[in-house]
N, C-alpha and C positions, 0 to 999 in steps of 0.2 A: 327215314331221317332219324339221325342219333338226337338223344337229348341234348348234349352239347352243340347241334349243330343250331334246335331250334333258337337256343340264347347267344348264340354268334354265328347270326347270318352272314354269308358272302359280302364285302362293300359293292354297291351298285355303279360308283363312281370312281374312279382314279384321281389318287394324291399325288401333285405334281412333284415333282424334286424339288424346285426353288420356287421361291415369289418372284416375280418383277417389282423392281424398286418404282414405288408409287410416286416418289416425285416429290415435291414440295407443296403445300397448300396454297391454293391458289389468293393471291396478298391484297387484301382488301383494304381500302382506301380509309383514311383517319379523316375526319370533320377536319386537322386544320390541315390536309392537302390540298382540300377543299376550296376551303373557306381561309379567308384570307386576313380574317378579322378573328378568328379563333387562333391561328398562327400565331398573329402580334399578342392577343389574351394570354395562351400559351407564354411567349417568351417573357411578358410582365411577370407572371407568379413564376418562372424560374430568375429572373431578375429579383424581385421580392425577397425570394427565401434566399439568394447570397446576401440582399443585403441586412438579412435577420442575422444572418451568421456573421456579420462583419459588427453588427450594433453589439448583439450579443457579448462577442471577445471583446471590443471596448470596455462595454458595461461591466466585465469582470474585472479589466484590470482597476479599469477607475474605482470599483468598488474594496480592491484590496488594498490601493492607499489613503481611500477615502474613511474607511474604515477601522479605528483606532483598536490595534491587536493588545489592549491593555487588559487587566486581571480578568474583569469582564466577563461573564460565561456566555452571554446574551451577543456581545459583541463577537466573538470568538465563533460563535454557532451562526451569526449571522456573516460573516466572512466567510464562513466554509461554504456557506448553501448558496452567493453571491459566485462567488467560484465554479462550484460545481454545477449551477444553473447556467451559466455563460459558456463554460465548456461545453455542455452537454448540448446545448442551443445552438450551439458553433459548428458542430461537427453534424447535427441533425439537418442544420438549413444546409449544409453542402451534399449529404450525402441523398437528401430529396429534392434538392435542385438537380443535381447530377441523373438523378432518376429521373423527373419529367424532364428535364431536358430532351434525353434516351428517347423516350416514349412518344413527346408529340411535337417537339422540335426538328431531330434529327430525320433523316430521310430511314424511312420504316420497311424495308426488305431484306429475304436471308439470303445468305451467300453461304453457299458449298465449297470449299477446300478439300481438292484428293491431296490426301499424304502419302508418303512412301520414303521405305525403311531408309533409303539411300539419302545423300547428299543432294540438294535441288540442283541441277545444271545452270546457267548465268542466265537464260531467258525464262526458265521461272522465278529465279530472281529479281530478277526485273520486274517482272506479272506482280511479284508479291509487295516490293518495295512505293509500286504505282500504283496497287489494291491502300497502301497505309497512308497514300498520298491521298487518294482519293475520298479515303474515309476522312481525314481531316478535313477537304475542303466540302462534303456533304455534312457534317457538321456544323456548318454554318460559322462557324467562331471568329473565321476570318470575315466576315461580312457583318460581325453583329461586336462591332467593338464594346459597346457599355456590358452586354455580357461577359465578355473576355475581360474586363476590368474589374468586372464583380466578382467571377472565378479567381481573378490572381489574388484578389483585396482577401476574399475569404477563407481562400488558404492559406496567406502570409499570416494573417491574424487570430487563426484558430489555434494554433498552438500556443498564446500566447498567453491565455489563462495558466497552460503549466510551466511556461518557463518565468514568467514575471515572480511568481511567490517563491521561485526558487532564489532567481538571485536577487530578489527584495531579502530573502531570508539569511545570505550570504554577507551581503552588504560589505562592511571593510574591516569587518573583524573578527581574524584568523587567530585569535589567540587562543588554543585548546587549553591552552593550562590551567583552564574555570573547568574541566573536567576532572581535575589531579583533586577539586578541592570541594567539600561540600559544606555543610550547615551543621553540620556533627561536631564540628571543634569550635563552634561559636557558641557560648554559653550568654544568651542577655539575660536578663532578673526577667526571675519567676519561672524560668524553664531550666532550669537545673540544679543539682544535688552534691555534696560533697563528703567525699570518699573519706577515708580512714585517715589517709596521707595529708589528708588537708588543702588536696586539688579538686577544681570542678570538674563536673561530667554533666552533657546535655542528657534529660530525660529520653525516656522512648515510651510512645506514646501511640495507642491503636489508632489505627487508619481506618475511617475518618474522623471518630469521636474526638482525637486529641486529649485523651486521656491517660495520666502516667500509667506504667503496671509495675505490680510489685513483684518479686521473684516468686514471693507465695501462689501468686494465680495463674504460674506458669506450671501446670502439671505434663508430668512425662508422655509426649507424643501430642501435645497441643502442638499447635501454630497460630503466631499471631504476626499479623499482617500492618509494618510500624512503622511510623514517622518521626521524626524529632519533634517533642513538645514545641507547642509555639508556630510551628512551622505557617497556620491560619493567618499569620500576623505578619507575616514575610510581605515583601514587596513586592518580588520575583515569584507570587507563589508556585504556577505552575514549574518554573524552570529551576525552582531548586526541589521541588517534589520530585519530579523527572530523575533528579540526581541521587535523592537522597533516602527513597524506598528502600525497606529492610525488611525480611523474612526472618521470624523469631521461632526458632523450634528450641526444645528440650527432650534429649533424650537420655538414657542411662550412664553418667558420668564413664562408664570401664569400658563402654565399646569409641567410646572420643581417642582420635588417635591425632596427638598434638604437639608440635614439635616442642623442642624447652623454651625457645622464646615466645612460642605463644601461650604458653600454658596460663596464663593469667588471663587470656583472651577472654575465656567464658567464666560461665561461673555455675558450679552444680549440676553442670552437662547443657544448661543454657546455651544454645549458641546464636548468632545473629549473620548475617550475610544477604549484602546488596540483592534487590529483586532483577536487579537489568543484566540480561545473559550479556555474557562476553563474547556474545557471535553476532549479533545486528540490534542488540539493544532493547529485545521482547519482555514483558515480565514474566519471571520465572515465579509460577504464581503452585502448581502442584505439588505435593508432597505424598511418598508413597512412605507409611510410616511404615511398614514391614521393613522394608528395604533400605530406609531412610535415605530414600534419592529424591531429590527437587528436579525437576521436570518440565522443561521449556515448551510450551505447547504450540510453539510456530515451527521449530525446526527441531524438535524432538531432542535438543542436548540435556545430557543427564547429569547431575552433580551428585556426588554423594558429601551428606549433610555429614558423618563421622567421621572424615578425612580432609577435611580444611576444606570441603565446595571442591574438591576436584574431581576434573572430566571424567566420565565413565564410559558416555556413549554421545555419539552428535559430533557435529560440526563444531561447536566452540574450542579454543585453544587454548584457552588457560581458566584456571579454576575463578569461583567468582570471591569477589575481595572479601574480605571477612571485617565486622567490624568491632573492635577490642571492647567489651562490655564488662560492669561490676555493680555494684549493689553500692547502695547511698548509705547515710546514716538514718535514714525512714524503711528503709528497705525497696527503696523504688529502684529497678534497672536504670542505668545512666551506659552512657556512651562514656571511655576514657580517651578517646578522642576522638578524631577524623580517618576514615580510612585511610588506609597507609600508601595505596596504591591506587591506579587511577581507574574508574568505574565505567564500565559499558563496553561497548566493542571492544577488540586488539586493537585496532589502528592507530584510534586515542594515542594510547601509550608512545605508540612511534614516531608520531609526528613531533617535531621539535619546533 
């Protein structure tokens, strides 16, 4: 005997070609096929949890108009998490209801389906339509109506946490033209400075200190991240912040390419430009100073900050607003007005 023969002996057994198909495991009986008093236990905690998910979506809605969406941080935080616990609640009590249901309600055995490549002929059609029949009425649903009332309740009402804030937030007014306009061309006392010409200009002011800045302490390749002075003192604070965010870069006056009527726009290569991309409204919060592109970090649109905010790269379609800026008679930046053009998404613009 070779060496190779002793480390691979002859098989003493024969490997069949195929297995026989072992069949199904033999289906063993659940306590409530049983027990008749676990059944009914059973069909209570999946009753239960539809009606946690029906209380739930209530409790959301009632909470978003009970809830006053005013300046409020506290209130604002406490609406979100009202909401988002109710939906969450909503859709967990149905989709663990829906599981024990499955599990110790429904009638508990597997069925086999042969398939085949072809089109089924009419009497397995039949077979099949009388199999989906059957599955309904082994389900019980027909026989256990308060369930079947609980399921409809908590599915009608689960989506309700997201459509309620919607058209609570819709309400009956369609007027976009508070987009064309922001807090930039409102000068009240004590939040603005007066130019050479002997016209105001609202300060600009870091976010969030609300402090003015002077042209001095913008050095070349800073960013400063701006608000309109005052803005703390607004009524509407959130919702004219929203509008009214600006991006303050400075770069080398000779590489600014600006057409003749804005050339008064900036001042000393200062430029200023809306944070909210013109493609779904994100802040355009990065800045690549080599390059000097500002850089949408939802949807990757690219501005470049030397040629008026326009598109380089991205999904956005038109460049973002720029806003006409000059120096006071203290030397603090000032806005010389209000953007020219309307801020945020395209659509704004188009709706009339």
């Amino acid at each position: 005997m070779s060496s190779i023969d002793q480390y691979n002996p002859a098989p003493t057994t024969e490997v069949p070609e195929r297995f026989e198909n072992p069949g199904l495991e033999e289906n063993l009986p659940r306590l409530t096929d049983a027990d008749s008093g676990a059944r009914k236990r059973a069909e209570r905690l999946v009753l239960i949890l539809f009606t946690l998910s029906i209380l739930a979506s209530i409790g959301a809605v009632v909470g978003y108009f009970a809830i006053p969406l005013d300046s409020t941080l506290g209130n604002v935080r406490l609406s979100t998490l009202v909401l988002g616990l109710g939906l969450g609640i909503g859709f967990f009590g149905i989709g663990a209801a829906a599981i024990h249901w499955a599990k110790a309600v429904m009638f508990y055995y597997e069925r086999i389906e042969l398939r085949h490549p072809t089109e089924s002929d009419p009497e397995t059609k039949q077979v099949a339509a009388q199999m989906m029949i059957d599955g309904v009425n082994e389900s019980g649903i027909a026989r256990r109506p308060v369930l079947k009332g609980a399921i409809a309740g908590a599915a009608a009402l689960a989506p309700l946490p997201i459509l309620v804030p919607l058209i609570g937030n819709l309400g009956d007014d369609w007027d976009v033209s508070k987009f064309k306009h922001t807090i930039w061309g409102d000068t009240p006392e004590g939040t603005y400075g007066t130019l050479p010409d002997g016209s105001r200009g609202r300060r600009l002011a870091r976010d969030p200190e609300d402090t003015p800045i002077k042209a001095s302490d913008v050095t070349i390749g800073s960013v400063f991240h701006v608000i309109p002075q005052g803005l703390n003192d607004e009524e509407d604070f959130y919702e004219e912040k929203a509008k009214s965010v600006v991006l303050l870069v400075r770069v080398d006056p000779r590489v600014l390419k600006e057409r003749p009527e804005r050339a008064d726009w900036s001042y000393d290569g200062i430029v200023a430009y809306s944070k909210i991309c013109t493609h779904v409204g994100c802040p355009v919060a990065l800045y690549e100073q080599q390059t000097h592109h500002l850089l949408c970090p939802c949807h990757q649109s690219t501005f470049d900050v030397t040629d008026e905010a326009k598109v380089v790269f991205g999904p956005a379609k038109r460049p973002l607003p720029q806003l006409p800026i000059a120096v006071d008679d203290e030397g603090y930046l000032v806005a010389r007005s209000d953007f020219t053009e309307p801020i945020g998404p395209s659509y704004w613009e188009r709706l009339k």
